[in-house]
Structure formats: C-alpha cells, structure tokens
C-alpha positions in Angstrom: 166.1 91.1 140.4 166.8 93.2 137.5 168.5 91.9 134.1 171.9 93.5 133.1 170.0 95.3 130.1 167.9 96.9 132.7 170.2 97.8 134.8 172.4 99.6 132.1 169.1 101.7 131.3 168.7 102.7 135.3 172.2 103.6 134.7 171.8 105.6 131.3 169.2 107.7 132.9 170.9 108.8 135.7 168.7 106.6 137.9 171.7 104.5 139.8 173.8 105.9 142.5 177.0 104.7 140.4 179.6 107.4 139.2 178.6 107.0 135.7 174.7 106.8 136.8 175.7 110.5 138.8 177.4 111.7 135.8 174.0 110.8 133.5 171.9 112.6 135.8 173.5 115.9 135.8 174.0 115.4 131.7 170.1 114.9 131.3 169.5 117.8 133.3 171.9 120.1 131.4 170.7 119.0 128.0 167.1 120.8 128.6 169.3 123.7 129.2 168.7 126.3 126.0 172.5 127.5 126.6 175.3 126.5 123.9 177.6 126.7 126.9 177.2 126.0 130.3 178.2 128.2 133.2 179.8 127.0 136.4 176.8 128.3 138.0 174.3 126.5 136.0 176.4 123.6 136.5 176.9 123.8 140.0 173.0 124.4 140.3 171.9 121.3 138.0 174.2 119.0 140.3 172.4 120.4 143.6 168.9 120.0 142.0 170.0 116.1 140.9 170.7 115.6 144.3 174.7 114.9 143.7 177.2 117.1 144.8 179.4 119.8 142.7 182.5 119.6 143.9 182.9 115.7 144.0 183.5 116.0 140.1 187.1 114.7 138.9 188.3 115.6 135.4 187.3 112.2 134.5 184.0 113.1 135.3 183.6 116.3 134.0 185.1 114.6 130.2 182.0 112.3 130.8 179.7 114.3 131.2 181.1 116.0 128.3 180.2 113.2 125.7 177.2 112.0 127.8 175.8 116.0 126.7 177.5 115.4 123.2 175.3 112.2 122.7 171.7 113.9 124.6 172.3 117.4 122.0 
C-alpha cells in the first residue's frame, strides 16, 4: 500500500479523486496557461479536459484553487 508521504504527492498532483486532489488537477492545468487571468471559458474548458466537472466547484473550491495557482505561478 502506499505511505502517507506518497499519498499526499498523488494528491498534490491532482492524481487522487479527493476534492483537494480535483482542485490540484485543474490548478496544474491552468498554470501552463500563458493568461494573467483566467476566463470562465478557459476554466470551464481545463475542468472538462481534467476529467472533473465545472459546475461541481463551491466557493471553497474555487479559493483553492486560487492559492493552489498562487503556489504553481
């Protein structure tokens, strides 16, 4: 099985199915965007390419993913 350390890495690169691993994803993808700011549009489009769906962001989320792109840029 995997060690917590490993697990927090899957996690860090988007690579678990957990809210926070969901919210990594879609940061990642966004950060190789060459945009200051990000559209609705391109959001919408980098959560349908991850594979995780737009419109099952909260606020919560979207503050994540916020420092998650803070952190990647």
């Amino acid at each position: 099985m995997f060690k917590d350390w490993q697990l927090a890495m899957m996690e860090d690169y988007g690579l678990t199915e957990t809210n926070t691993g969901l919210v990594n994803r879609v940061a990642r993808q966004l950060a190789q965007s060459p945009n200051d700011t990000i559209e609705t549009a391109e959001f919408r489009s980098a959560c349908i390419s991850c594979g995780v769906d737009p419109d099952s962001f909260t606020q919560s989320d979207l503050n994540q993913l916020q420092k998650k792109l803070n952190e990647l840029t």
